[in-house]
C-alpha positions in Angstrom: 78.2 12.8 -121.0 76.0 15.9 -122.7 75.0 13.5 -125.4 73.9 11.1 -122.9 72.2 13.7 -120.7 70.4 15.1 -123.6 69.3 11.6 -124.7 67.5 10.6 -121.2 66.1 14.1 -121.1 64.7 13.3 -124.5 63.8 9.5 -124.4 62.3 9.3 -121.1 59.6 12.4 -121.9 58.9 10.7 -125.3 58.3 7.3 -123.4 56.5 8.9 -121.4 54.1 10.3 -123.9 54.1 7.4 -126.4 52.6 5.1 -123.6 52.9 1.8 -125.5 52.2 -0.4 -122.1 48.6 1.8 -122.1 48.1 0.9 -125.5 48.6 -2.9 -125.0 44.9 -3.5 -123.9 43.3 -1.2 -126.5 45.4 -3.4 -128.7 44.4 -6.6 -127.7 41.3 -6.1 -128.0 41.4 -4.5 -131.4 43.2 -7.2 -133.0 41.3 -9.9 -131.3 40.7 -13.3 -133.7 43.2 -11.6 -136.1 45.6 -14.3 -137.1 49.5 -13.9 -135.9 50.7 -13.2 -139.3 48.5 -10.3 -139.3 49.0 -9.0 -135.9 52.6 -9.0 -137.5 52.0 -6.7 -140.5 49.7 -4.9 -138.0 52.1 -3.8 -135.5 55.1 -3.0 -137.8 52.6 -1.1 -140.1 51.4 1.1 -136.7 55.0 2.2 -135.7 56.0 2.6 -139.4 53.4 5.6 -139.6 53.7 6.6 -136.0 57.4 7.3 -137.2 56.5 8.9 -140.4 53.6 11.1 -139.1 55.7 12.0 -135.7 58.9 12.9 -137.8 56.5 14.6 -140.6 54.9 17.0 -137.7 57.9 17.7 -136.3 60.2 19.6 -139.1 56.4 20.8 -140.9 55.7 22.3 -137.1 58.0 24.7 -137.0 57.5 25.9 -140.0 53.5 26.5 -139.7 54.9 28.1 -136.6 56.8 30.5 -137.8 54.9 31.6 -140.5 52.1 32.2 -137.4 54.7 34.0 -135.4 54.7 31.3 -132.8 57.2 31.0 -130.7 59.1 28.2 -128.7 57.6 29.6 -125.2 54.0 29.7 -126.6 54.0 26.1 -127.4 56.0 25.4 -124.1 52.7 26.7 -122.7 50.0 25.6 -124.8 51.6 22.2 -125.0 51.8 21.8 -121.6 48.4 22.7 -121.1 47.4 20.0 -124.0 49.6 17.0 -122.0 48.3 18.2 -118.5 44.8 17.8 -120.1 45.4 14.4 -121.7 47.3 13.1 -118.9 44.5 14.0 -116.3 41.9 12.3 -119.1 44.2 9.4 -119.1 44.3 9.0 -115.3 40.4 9.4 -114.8 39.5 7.2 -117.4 37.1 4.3 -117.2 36.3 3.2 -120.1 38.3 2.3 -122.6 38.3 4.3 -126.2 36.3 2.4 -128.5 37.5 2.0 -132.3 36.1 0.3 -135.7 38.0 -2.7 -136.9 39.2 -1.8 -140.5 42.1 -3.1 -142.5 44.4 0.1 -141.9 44.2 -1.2 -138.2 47.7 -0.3 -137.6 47.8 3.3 -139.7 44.7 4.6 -137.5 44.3 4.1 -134.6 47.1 2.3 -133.9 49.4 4.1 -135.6 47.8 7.6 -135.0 46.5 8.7 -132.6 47.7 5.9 -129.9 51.6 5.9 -130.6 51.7 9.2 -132.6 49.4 11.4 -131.0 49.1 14.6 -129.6 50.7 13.7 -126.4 53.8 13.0 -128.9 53.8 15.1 -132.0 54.1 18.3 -128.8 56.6 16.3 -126.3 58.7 16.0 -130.1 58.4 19.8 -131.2 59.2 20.9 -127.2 62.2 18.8 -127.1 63.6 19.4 -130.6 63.6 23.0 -129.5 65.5 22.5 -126.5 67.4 19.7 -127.1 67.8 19.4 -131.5 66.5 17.7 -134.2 69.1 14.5 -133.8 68.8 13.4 -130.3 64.9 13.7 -130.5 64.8 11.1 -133.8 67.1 9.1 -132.3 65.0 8.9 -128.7 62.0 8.7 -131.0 63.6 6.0 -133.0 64.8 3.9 -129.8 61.2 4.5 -128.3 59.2 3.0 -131.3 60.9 0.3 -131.5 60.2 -0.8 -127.9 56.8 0.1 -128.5 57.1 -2.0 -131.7 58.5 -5.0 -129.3 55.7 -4.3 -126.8 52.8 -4.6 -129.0 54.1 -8.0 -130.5 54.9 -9.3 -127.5 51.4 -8.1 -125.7 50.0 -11.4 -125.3 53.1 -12.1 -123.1 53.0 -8.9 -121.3 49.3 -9.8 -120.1 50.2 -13.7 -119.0 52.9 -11.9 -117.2 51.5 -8.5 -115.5 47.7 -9.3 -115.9 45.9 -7.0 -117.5 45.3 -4.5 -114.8 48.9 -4.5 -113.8 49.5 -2.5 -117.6 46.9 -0.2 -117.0 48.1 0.7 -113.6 51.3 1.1 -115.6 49.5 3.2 -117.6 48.0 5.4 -115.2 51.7 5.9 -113.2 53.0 7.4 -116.8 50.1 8.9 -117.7 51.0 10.9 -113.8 54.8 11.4 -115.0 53.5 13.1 -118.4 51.3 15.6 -115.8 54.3 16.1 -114.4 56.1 17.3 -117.3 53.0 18.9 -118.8 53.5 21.3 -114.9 57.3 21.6 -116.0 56.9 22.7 -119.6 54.3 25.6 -118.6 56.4 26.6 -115.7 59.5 27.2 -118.3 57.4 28.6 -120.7 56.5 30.9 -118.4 59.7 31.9 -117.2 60.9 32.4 -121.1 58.1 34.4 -121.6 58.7 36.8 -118.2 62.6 37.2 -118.7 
């Protein structure tokens, strides 16, 4: 039941964070005219390096971190402060990002910054503090590969829940990570004044 309670506690933040529904029309429109087979090699190639940067960051973190004398509770803070700012960006945004077509499509941006990116690399070093190294892979492992399924299915996803139904998707996580963002300052706070 812990295991279990410490997986939610983990995956949900990190799906949270990794937004893949809010990537699905930057996506589309980034890979428009791009054969299937390539859309293929795209997608797997973006969640590939989204693993390997997010899983990179988070054990070469906490070493930068201690070597600056940072501790758990500062980056509580600080990253709370970074995903409150990203997820009120997110919410008041208009217009989407714009991007260069190139062929490491799925390495940036796909890969990083839109499944890897700040919003992730501090939900992963938050929980791994709180929560270890294991359960944190494993959400992050269970969470790209919906993300994975998500982006090759987008075309679907938009015949199915139109296009403004996944950014109004969107927009309620990108709410949910500014809720957590509120939650992680609070208890970094509260480590900081016990």
């Amino acid at each position: 039941m812990d295991l279990l309670n410490a997986f939610l506690l983990t995956f949900i933040p990190l799906f949270v964070a990794i937004d893949a529904p809010g990537i699905i029309p930057i996506y589309i429109s980034l890979v428009e005219g791009i054969s299937e087979e390539e859309k293929k090699k795209i997608a797997k190639q973006s969640v590939i390096t989204a693993f390997f940067v997010a899983v990179s960051f988070l054990f070469l973190g906490n070493i930068f971190f201690s070597i600056l004398g940072i501790g758990l509770e500062d980056f509580m803070i600080a990253g709370g402060i970074l995903l409150l700012i990203l997820s009120i960006s997110e919410i008041l945004r208009v217009k989407e990002k714009e991007f260069t077509l190139s062929e490491t499509l799925g390495v940036v941006p796909i890969g990083t910054p839109l499944l890897a990116g700040p919003a992730t690399l501090t939900t992963l070093i938050i929980l791994a503090g709180t929560h270890g190294y294991m359960v944190v892979i494993l959400s992050l492992l269970i969470n790209l590969l919906i993300a994975w399924i998500m982006i090759e299915k987008a075309q679907s996803l938009v015949r199915i829940f139109g296009i403004h139904g996944i950014k109004a998707f969107a927009k309620v996580m990108a709410l949910l990570l500014s809720a957590i963002a509120v939650s992680l300052i609070k208890r970094g706070l509260v480590k900081i004044l016990s």
